[in-house]
C-alpha positions, -999 to 999 in steps of 0.1 A, spaced: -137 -381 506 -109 -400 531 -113 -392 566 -93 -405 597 -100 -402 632 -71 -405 653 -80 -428 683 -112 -437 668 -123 -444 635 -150 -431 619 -159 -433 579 -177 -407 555 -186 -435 530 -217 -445 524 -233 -413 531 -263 -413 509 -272 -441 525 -276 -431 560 -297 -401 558 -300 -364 539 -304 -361 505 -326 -336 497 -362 -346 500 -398 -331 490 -400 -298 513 -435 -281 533 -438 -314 558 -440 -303 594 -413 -316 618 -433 -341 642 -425 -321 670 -427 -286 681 -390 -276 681 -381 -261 721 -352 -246 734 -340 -211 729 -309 -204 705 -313 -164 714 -283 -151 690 -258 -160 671 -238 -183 687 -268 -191 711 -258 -171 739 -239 -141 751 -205 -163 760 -209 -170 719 -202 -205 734 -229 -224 703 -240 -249 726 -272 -257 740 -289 -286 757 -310 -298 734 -315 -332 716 -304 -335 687 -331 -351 664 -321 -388 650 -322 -387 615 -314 -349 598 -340 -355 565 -354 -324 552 -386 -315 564 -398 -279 553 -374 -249 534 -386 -212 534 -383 -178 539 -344 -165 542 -316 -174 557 -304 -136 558 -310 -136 594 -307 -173 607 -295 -163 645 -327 -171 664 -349 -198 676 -371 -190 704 -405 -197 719 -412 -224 684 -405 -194 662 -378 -191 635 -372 -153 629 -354 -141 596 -355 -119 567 -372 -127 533 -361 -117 502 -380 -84 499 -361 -74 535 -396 -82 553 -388 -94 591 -404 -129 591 -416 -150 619 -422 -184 610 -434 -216 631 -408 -239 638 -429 -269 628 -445 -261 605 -428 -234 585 -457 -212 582 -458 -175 583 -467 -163 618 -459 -126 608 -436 -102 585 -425 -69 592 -406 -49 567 -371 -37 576 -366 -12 541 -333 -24 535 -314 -6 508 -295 -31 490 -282 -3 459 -250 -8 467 -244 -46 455 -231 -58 487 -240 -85 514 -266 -66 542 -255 -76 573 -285 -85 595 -284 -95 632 -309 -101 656 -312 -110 696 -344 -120 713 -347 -111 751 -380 -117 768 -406 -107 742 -389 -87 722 -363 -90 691 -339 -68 688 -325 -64 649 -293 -43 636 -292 -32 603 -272 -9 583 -281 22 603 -304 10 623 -311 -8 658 -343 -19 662 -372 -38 689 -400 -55 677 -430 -73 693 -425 -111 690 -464 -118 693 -469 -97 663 -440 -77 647 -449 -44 659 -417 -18 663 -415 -2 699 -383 16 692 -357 24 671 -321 40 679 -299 54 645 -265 35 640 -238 53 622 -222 25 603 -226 -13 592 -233 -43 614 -228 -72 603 -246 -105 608 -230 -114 641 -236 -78 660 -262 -84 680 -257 -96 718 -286 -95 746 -281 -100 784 -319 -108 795 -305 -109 833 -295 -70 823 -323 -59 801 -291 -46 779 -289 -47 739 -251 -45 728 -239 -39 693 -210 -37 673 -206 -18 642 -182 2 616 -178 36 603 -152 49 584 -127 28 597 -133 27 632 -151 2 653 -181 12 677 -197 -9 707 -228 3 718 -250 -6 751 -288 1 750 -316 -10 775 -340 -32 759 -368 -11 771 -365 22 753 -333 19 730 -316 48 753 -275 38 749 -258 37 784 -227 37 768 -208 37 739 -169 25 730 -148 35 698 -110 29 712 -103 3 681 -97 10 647 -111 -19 631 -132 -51 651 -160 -69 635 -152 -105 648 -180 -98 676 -187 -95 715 -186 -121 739 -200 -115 778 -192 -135 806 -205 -119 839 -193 -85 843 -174 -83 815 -177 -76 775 -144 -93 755 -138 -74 725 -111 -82 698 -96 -53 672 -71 -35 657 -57 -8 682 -47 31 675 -10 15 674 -18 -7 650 -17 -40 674 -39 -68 676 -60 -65 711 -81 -83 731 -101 -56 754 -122 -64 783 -151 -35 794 -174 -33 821 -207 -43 810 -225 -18 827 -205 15 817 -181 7 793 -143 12 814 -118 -3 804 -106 -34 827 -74 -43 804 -57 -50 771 -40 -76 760 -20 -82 726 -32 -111 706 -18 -125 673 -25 -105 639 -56 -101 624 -54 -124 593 -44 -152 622 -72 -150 646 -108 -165 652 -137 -147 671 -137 -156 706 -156 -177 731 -161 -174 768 -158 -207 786 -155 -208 824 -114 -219 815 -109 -183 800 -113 -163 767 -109 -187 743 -89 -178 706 -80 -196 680 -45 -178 666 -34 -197 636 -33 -239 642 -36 -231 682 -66 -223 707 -49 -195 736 -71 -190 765 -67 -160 783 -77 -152 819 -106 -133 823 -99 -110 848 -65 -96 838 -58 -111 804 -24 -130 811 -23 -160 789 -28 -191 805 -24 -215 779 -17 -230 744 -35 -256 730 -19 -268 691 -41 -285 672 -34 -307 639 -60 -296 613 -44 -263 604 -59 -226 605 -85 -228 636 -116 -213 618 -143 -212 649 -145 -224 685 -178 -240 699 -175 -247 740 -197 -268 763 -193 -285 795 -152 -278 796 -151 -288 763 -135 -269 731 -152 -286 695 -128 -267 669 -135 -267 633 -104 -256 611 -89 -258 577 -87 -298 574 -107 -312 606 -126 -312 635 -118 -321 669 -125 -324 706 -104 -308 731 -106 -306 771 -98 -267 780 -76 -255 791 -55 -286 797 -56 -294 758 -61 -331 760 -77 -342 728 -105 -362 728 -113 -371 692 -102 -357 658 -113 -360 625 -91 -353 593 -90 -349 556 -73 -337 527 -55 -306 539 -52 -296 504 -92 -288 506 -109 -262 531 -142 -274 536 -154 -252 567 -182 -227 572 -192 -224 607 -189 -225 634 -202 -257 649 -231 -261 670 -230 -281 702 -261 -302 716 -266 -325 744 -250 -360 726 -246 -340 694 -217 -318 675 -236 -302 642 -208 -290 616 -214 -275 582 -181 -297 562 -180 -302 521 -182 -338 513 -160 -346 486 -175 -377 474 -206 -359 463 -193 -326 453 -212 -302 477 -215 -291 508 -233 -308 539 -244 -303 574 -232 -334 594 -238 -348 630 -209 -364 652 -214 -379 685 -201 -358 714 -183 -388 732 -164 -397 703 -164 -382 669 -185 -408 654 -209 -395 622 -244 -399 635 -264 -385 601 -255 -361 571 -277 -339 553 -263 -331 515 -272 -301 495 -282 -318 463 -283 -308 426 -307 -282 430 -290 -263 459 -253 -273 455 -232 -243 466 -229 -234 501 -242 -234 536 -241 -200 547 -248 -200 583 -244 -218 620 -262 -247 624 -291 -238 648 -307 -261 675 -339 -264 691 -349 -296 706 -357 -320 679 -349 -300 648 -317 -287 632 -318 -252 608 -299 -242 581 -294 -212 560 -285 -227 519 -271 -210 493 -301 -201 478 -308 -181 512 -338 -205 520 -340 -219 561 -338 -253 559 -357 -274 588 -343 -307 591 -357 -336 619 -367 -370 619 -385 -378 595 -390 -404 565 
């Protein structure tokens, strides 16, 4: 695979040689893996950045469980969902069990469960198909459960620990619910169905909830709600749905990618406040940190200052060739981006330097798992997880 980096160079070749093919699984990271990555995207802003370090080398060292629900790294605990739909807590070291609670997922249908999840002080808070849920995260034990009318999907859960709030999206015969609960009983403050069709997720910055969807009109919205009853503060027309990314909140704005651009709207009254285009074609996620914008898309990745638009570093290839599944995860010297390597045929989970682009290690699904990485890259300090094709986390450090 040929890749350029316009401003500085960096090269693909070589990659076996660096670090990542698959290795002999069950060894324990040498570290207990820190940090909190709370929900998908890591926090409520849906921002994928946390500052964490990023472990040298990305070698495999244990696989197990599911990748169903990879959202959540907290307290040295990896929670997802087996394959018989049991709720699995399992050490982040290690890879042992720690607990398994089962969900009863009904699965008759032939279609993908969605599965999300949120942890918020000690307790994890999972949507299914029908159901919200809080469990125990000492031991798995249910304290409530609140009836959903439709589907979540895997991105629907968002917590606000400074609110002791649970939100979730959700759809039901074509129309698209938000829902606020308090952590502590499952009662729902509030609820919001004024769009049609969502399903990209929520993001929360401060008072606000940013919501994207399909209006009764039939226009593409972005809606802002109070995050404490639900009002609406404003709509504002965004670019049609097969166009758009989900959205970020970033201290510049609301941050979008529509088609090859990133638009960042203001956050108190929508008004656009600026363009960014970007060379790599359809923007497929958005990953902020530190006034930074890392934005994966159809051919590339780059780095680009917000909201000035400024590009730091990009990387390029075959435009011909969609290689994304993300979105990127952001650490403290670190970019983690789930790409498809051409030279070897399969898909891989790479690490960039922040400062410049430059590949730091590769880890390649090899002839056993080749297919696809189906989730986010994950941080905790010292250790990146990864959801494979075969639905199997994937703990990868620095080890031999």
């Amino acid at each position: 695979m040929s890749w350029t980096r316009r401003g500085v160079l960096a090269s693909m070749a070589g990659v076996c040689g660096v670090s990542g093919c698959l290795a002999s699984p069950d060894r324990s990271l040498p570290t207990a893996p820190t940090g909190r990555w709370n929900q998908s995207r890591c926090d409520a802003q849906k921002t994928a950045a946390s500052d964490v370090r990023v472990p040298e080398r990305g070698n495999l060292a244990w696989d197990g469980g599911s990748g169903r629900m990879l959202s959540v790294v907290a307290d040295q605990t990896v929670y997802t969902v087996d394959g018989d739909d049991g709720l699995t807590a399992l050490n982040a070291q290690t890879g042992e069990h720690r607990w398994q609670t089962a969900l009863g997922l009904d699965r008759d249908a032939g279609e993908p469960v969605g599965v999300s999840g949120g942890v918020i002080d000690k307790q994890l808070l999972i949507a299914t198909p029908g159901q919200l849920r809080s469990f125990n995260t000492s031991d798995g034990d249910k304290q409530w459960e609140q009836g959903l009318r439709g589907r979540a999907s895997s991105i629907s859960t968002t917590v606000l620990p400074d609110r002791q709030i649970g939100l979730v999206d959700f759809t039901h015969r074509q129309k698209y619910y938000i829902i606020a609960v308090t952590t502590e009983s499952g009662e729902i403050k509030w609820r919001d169905s004024a769009l049609r069709i969502g399903g990209r997720g929520l993001a929360v910055f401060n008072d606000h909830v940013y919501v994207t969807g399909t209006s009764q009109t039939g226009e593409e919205v972005l809606r802002c709600l109070e995050v404490d009853t639900g009002e609406l503060i404003w709509q504002q027309g965004i670019a049609d749905t097969d166009r758009y990314s989900t959205h970020v909140c970033a201290t510049s704005g609301v941050l979008i990618g529509e088609g090859a651009d990133i638009t960042v709207y203001d956050r108190g009254d929508g008004t656009q406040r600026a363009s960014v285009e970007l060379p790599h074609g359809r923007v497929r996620s958005i990953a902020v940190d530190d006034g930074t914008a890392f934005v994966l898309a159809e051919s590339g990745l780059a780095a680009v200052s917000v909201p000035d638009g400024s590009r730091q570093w990009s990387l390029s290839r075959d435009p011909t060739r969609h290689f994304v599944r993300g979105p990127p995860a952001v650490g403290r010297e670190s970019v983690v981006a789930p790409v498809f390597m051409e030279s070897l045929g399969c898909p891989a989970v790479v690490a960039f330097e922040r400062i410049d682009g430059a590949r730091r290690w590769h880890y390649t699904l090899g002839d056993d798992f080749c297919g696809t990485i189906w989730s986010q890259p994950v941080l905790a300090d010292g250790a990146v997880f990864v959801d494979t094709s075969l639905h199997n986390v994937a703990a990868l450090g620095d080890i031999s």
